[in-house]
C-alpha positions as CSV (number, residue, x, y, z in Angstrom):
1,X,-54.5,166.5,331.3
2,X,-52.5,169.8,332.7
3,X,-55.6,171.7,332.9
4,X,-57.1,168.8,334.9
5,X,-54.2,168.4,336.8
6,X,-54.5,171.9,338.1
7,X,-57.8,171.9,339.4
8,X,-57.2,168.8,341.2
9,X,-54.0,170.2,343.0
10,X,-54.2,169.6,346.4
11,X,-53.4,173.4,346.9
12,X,-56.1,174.1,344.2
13,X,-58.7,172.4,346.1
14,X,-57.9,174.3,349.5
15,X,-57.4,177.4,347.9
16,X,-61.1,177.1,346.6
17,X,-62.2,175.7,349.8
18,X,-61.2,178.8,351.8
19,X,-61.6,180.8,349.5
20,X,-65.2,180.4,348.5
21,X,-66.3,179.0,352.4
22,X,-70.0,178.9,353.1
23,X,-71.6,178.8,356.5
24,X,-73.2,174.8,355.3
25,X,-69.1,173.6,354.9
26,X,-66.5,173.0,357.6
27,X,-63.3,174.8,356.4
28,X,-60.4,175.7,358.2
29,X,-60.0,179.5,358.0
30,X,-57.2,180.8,356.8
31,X,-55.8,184.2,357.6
32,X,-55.8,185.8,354.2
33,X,-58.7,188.4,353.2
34,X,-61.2,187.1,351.0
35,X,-60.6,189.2,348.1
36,X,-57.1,188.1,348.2
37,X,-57.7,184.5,348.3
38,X,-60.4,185.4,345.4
39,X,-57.5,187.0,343.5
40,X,-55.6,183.6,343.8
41,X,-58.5,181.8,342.8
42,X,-59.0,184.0,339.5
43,X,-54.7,183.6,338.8
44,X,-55.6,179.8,338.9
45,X,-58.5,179.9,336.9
46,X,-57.0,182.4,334.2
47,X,-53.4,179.6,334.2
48,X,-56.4,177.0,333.3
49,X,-57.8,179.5,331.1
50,X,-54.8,179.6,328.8
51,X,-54.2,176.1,328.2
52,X,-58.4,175.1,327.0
53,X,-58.7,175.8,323.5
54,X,-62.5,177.6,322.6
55,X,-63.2,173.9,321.3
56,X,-62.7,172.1,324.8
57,X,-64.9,174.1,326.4
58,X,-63.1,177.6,327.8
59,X,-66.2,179.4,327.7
60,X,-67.1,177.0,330.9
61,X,-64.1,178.8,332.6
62,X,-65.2,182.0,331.7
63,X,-68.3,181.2,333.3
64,X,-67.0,180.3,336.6
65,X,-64.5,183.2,336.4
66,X,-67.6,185.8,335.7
67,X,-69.3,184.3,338.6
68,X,-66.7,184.5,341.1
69,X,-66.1,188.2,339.8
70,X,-69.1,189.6,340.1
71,X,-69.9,188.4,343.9
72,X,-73.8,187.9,343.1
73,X,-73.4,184.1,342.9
74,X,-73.3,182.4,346.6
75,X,-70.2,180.4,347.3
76,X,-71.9,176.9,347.6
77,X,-72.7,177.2,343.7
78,X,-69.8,178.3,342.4
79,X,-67.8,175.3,344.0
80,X,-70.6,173.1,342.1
81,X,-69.4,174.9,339.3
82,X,-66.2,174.3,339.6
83,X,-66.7,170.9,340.8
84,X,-68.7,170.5,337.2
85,X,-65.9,171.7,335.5
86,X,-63.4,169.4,336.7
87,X,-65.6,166.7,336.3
88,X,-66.3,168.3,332.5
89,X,-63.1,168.6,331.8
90,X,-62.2,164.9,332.9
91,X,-64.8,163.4,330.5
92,X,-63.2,165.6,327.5
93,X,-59.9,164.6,328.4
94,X,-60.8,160.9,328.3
95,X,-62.9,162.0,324.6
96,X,-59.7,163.7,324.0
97,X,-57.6,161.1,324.2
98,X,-59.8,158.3,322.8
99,X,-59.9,161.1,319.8
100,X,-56.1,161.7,319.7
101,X,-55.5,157.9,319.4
102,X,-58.6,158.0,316.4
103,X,-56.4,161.0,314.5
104,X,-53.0,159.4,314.9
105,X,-54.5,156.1,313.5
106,X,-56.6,157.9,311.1
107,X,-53.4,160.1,310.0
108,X,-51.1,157.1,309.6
109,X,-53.8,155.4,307.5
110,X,-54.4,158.2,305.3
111,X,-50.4,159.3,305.1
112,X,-49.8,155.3,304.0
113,X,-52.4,155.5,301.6
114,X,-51.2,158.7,300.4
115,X,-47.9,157.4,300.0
116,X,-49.3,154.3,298.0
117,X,-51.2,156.6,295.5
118,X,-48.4,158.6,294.7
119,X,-46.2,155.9,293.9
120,X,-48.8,154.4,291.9
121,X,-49.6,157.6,290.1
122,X,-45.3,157.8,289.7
123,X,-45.3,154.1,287.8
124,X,-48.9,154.9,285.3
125,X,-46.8,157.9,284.7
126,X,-44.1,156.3,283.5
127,X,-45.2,153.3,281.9
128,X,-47.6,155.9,280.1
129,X,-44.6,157.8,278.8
130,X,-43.0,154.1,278.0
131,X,-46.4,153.4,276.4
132,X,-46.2,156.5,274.1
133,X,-43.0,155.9,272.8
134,X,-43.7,152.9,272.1
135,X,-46.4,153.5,269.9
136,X,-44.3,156.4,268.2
137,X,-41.7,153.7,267.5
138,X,-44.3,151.2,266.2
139,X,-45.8,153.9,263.8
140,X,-42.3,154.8,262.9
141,X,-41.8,151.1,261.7
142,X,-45.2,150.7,260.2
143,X,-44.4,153.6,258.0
144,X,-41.3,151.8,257.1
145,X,-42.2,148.6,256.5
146,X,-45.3,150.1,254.4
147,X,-42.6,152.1,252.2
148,X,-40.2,149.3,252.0
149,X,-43.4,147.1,250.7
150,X,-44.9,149.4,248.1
151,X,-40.9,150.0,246.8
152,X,-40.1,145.8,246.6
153,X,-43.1,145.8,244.6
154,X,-42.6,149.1,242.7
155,X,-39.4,147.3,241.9
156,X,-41.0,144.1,241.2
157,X,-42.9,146.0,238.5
158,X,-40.0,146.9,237.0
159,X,-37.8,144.1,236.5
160,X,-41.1,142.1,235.8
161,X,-41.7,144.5,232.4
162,X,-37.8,144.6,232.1
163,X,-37.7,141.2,232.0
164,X,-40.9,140.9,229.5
165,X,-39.2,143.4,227.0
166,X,-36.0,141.6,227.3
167,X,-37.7,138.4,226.3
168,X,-39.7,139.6,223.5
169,X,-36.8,141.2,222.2
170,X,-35.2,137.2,222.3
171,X,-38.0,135.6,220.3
172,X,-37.8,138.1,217.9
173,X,-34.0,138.0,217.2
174,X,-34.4,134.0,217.3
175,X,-37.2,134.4,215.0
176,X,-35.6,136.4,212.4
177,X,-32.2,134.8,212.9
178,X,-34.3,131.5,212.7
179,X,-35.6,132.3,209.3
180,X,-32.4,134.0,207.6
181,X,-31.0,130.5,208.2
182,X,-33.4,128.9,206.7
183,X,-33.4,131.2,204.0
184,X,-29.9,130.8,203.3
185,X,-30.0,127.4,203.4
186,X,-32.7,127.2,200.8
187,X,-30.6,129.3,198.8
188,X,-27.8,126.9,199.3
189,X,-29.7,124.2,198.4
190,X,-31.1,125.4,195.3
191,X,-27.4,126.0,194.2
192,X,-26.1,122.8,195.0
193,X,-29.5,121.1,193.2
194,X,-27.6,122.7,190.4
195,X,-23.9,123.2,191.0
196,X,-23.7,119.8,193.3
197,X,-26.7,117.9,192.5
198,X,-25.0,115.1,195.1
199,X,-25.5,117.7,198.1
200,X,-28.8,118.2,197.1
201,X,-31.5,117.5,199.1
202,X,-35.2,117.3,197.8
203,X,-38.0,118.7,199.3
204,X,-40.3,116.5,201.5
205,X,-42.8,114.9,199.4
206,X,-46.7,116.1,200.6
207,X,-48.0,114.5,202.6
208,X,-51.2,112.9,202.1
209,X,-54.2,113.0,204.5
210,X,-56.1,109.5,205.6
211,X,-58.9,110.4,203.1
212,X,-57.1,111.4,200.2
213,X,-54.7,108.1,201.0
214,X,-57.8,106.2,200.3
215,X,-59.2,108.0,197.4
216,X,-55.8,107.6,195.5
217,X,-55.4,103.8,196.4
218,X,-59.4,103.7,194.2
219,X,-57.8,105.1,191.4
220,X,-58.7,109.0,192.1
221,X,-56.1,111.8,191.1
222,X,-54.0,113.2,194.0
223,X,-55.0,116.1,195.3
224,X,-52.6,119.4,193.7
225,X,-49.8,120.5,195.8
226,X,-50.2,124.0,197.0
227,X,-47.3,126.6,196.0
228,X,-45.1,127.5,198.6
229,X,-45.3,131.0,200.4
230,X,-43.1,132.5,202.2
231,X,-40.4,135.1,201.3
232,X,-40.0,134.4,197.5
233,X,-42.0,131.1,197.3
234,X,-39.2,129.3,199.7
235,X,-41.6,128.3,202.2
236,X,-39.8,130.5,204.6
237,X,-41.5,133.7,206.5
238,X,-41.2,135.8,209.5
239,X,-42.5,139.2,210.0
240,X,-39.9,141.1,211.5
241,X,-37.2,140.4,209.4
242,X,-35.9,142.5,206.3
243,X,-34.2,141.2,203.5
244,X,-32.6,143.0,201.1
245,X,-32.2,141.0,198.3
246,X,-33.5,137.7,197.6
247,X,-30.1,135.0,195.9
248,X,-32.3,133.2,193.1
249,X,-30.4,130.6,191.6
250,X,-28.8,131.1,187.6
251,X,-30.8,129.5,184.6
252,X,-28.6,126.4,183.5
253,X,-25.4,126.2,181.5
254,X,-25.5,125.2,177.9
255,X,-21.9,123.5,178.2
256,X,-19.9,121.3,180.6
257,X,-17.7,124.1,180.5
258,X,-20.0,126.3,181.7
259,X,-21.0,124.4,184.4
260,X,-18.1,123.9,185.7
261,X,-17.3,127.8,185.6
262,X,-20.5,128.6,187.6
263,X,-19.6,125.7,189.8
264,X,-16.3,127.5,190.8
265,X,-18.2,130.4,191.3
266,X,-20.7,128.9,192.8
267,X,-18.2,127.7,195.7
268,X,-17.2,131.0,196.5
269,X,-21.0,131.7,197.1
270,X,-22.1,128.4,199.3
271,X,-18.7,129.3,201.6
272,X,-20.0,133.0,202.1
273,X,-23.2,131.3,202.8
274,X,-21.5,128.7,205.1
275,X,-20.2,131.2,206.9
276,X,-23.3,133.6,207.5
277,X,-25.3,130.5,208.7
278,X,-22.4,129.9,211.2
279,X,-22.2,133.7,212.2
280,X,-26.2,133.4,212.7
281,X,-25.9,130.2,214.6
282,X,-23.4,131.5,216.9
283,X,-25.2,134.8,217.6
284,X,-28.3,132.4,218.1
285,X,-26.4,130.2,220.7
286,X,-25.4,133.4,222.2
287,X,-28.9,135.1,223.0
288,X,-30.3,131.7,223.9
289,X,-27.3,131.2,226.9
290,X,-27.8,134.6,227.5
291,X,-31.8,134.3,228.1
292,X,-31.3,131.2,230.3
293,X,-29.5,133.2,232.5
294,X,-31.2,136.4,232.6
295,X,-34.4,134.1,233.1
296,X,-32.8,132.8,236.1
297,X,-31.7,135.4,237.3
298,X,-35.4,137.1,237.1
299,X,-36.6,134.0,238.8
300,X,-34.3,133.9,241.7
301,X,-35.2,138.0,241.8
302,X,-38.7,136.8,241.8
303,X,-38.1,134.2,244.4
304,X,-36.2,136.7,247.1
305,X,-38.7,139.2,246.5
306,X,-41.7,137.4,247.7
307,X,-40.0,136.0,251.1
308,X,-38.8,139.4,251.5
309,X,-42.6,140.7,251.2
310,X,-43.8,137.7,253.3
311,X,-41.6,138.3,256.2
312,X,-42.2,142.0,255.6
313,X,-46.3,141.4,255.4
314,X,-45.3,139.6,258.9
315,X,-43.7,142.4,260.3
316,X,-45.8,145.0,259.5
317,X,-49.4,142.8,260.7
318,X,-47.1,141.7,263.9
319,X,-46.3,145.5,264.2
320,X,-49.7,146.8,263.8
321,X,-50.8,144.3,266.2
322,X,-48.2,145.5,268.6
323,X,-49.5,148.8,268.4
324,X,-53.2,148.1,268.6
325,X,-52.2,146.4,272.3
326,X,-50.0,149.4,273.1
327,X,-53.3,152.0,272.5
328,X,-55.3,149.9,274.2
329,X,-52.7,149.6,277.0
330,X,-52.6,153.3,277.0
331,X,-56.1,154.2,277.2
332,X,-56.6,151.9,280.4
333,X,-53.4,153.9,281.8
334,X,-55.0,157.0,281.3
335,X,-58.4,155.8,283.1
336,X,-56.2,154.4,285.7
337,X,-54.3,157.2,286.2
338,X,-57.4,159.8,286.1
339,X,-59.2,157.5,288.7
340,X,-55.9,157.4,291.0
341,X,-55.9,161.4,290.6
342,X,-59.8,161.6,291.9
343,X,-58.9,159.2,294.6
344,X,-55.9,161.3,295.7
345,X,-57.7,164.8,295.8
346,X,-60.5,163.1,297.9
347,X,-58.1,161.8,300.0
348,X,-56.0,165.6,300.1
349,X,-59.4,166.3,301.0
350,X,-60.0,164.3,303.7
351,X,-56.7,164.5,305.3
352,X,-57.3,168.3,305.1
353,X,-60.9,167.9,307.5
354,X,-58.9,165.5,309.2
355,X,-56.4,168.2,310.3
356,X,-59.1,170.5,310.9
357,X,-60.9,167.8,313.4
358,X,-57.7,166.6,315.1
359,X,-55.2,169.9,315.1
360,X,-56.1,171.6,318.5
C-alpha cells in the first residue's frame, strides 16, 4: 500500500512526466536538466525499491530502474513500464490483502486448534498417569486379597485337622473310660451276686430270634448260648484300653462266718469301686462339655471363615475386574494420545508452511 502510494503521488507522477517527456506527450517543461530529474526519478524508484520484498515482485523495479539507467529505452515505454508497475503492484496489493486476511484467519484457526490439542494431550496425560496408578493399586490389592485367601484357608486346614485329632482323641478317651466302667461294674456285680446277692442283678436272658421262637414252642432244644468275650469273658472290650489286672471274684465261703468276713471286706472293695466309676464318670462328663464346645467353636470358626472367603472371592473378582477396565482404559489412552501427538506435529507442520507463505 506505501509502495503504491508512492507511485501514485501527485509529485511522483509529474516528476515522471517531465522527467521522461516524449515529443507524442504534452508536458509542461520544467527547468531542471534531464539527468537531474532522472536522478530524482531513480531516488523514487530505489525508496519503492526498499519496501517490495523479492516475493512481490522487486525484480519489476529493477527492471524499470535498468531501463531508465541505461538511456537505450525511449521515454514513451518506460512510462508504460512504470504505468505497468503501478497497475502490477495494485493487483498484488489487493492479492496481498485478500492473502493477509486468508493467514490471519488461517493462523487463528491453526493457533485454536493448537491450543485444543495441547490441552487435550495435558488431560490423556494425566488421566494416563491416574490410569497407571490405578492399576498398580489394583495389583497391589489382588496380591493381597490372593495372600489373605490362600492363608484363611492354609488356616482352615489347620484347625480343620486340629479339630479332627482333637475329636478322635474324645472318642477314644470315652471309649476306654466307657469300658473301664463297665468293667468295673461287672466286677461289682459279680461281688455283690456273692457278698449282696439283693444288689445283684442278673444278666439279660438271650434272646431268641423269630425262628428259633418257633422251633422251641414245637418242642426243639434252644439253641446254646454263646460264651461271652470281651476282656476276661465279661462281655466288655475296647481296643485301646489297658488293664492291668483283671478283679475276679473269691471262690465261696464254707461258713456264715466267713461270709460275712469277706462281706466286710468286700465293702471296702465296692466303695473303691464306687468311687473309680464316679471319678470316670466325672472325667467323662468333663471331655464330653468340653467337645461340645470346642465343636462349636470350630463350627462358628468354620462359619466366619467361609463369609470371610466369600466376601474376599468378591473382592478379589470385583478387583480383577476393575483392573481389566483400567488396561483397557489405558491402552485406548495411549492410542489416543499417539493419534493427538501425529495430529499435533502435522499441525506444527503446517503452521510452520504457513509462516513461510504468510511471513513477508
Amino acid at each position: 500500500a506505501d509502495t503504491i502510494k508512492i507511485l501514485n503521488d501527485d509529485d511522483a507522477l509529474d516528476l515522471f512526466k517531465k522527467t521522461l517527456s516524449s515529443a507524442s506527450m504534452s508536458f509542461v517543461q520544467v527547468q531542471s536538466t534531464l539527468s537531474l530529474q532522472r536522478k530524482e526519478v531513480m531516488a523514487v524508484l530505489a525508496q519503492v525499491r526498499e519496501r517490495v520484498q523479492v516475493s512481490q515482485g522487486r525484480h519489476r523495479i529493477d527492471i524499470v530502474m535498468l531501463a531508465l539507467s541505461g538511456k537505450k529505452i525511449g521515454f514513451e515505454k518506460i512510462i508504460t513500464m512504470i504505468d505497468e508497475l503501478v497497475e502490477t503492484l495494485k493487483k498484488e496489493q489487493v492479492d496481498d490483502e485478500s492473502k493477509q486476511e486468508y493467514c490471519g484467519v488461517q493462523f487463528d484457526q491453526t493457533d485454536d486448534k493448537k491450543k485444543a490439542l495441547e490441552r487435550q494431550l495435558s488431560d490423556l496425560q494425566t488421566v494416563l498417569e491416574e490410569t497407571k496408578e490405578g492399576i498398580a493399586t489394583a495389583t497391589e490389592e489382588i496380591a493381597a486379597l490372593l495372600k489373605g485367601i490362600a492363608e484363611l484357608d492354609k488356616a482352615v486346614a489347620e484347625a480343620t485337622e486340629q479339630r479332627k485329632a482333637e475329636n478322635a482323641e474324645y472318642k477314644d478317651l470315652m471309649a476306654s473310660n466307657g469300658a473301664a466302667k463297665e468293667l468295673i461294674l461287672f466286677a461289682k456285680n459279680r461281688m455283690n451276686k456273692f457278698y449282696n446277692p439283693k444288689l445283684y442283678k442278673e444278666a439279660p436272658k438271650q434272646e431268641l430270634s423269630k425262628e428259633d421262637r418257633i422251633f422251641v414252642n414245637n418242642g426243639g432244644t434252644p439253641p446254646p448260648t454263646e460264651a461271652p468275650g470281651g476282656i476276661a469273658g465279661t462281655g466288655v472290650s475296647v481296643s485301646f484300653v489297658q488293664i492291668d489286672s483283671q478283679v475276679a471274684p473269691p471262690p465261696p465261703p464254707a461258713t456264715a462266718e466267713a461270709y460275712k468276713a469277706a462281706g466286710e471286706e468286700s465293702g471296702g472293695v465296692i466303695a473303691m469301686m464306687d468311687l473309680l466309676v464316679n471319678d470316670i464318670t466325672k472325667e467323662m462328663t468333663t471331655a464330653e462339655a468340653e467337645e461340645k464346645v470346642a465343636q462349636g467353636n470350630y463350627e462358628a470358626m468354620m462359619a466366619d471363615s467361609a463369609e470371610k472367603r466369600a466376601m474376599d472371592s468378591k473382592s478379589l473378582t470385583d478387583r480383577e475386574g476393575a483392573k481389566a477396565d483400567m488396561q483397557a482404559e489405558l491402552e485406548q489412552g495411549e492410542g489416543d494420545k499417539t493419534s493427538a501427538s501425529k495430529e499435533l506435529m502435522v499441525l506444527e507442520q503446517y503452521m510452520a508452511a504457513l509462516h513461510a507463505e504468510c511471513d513477508w
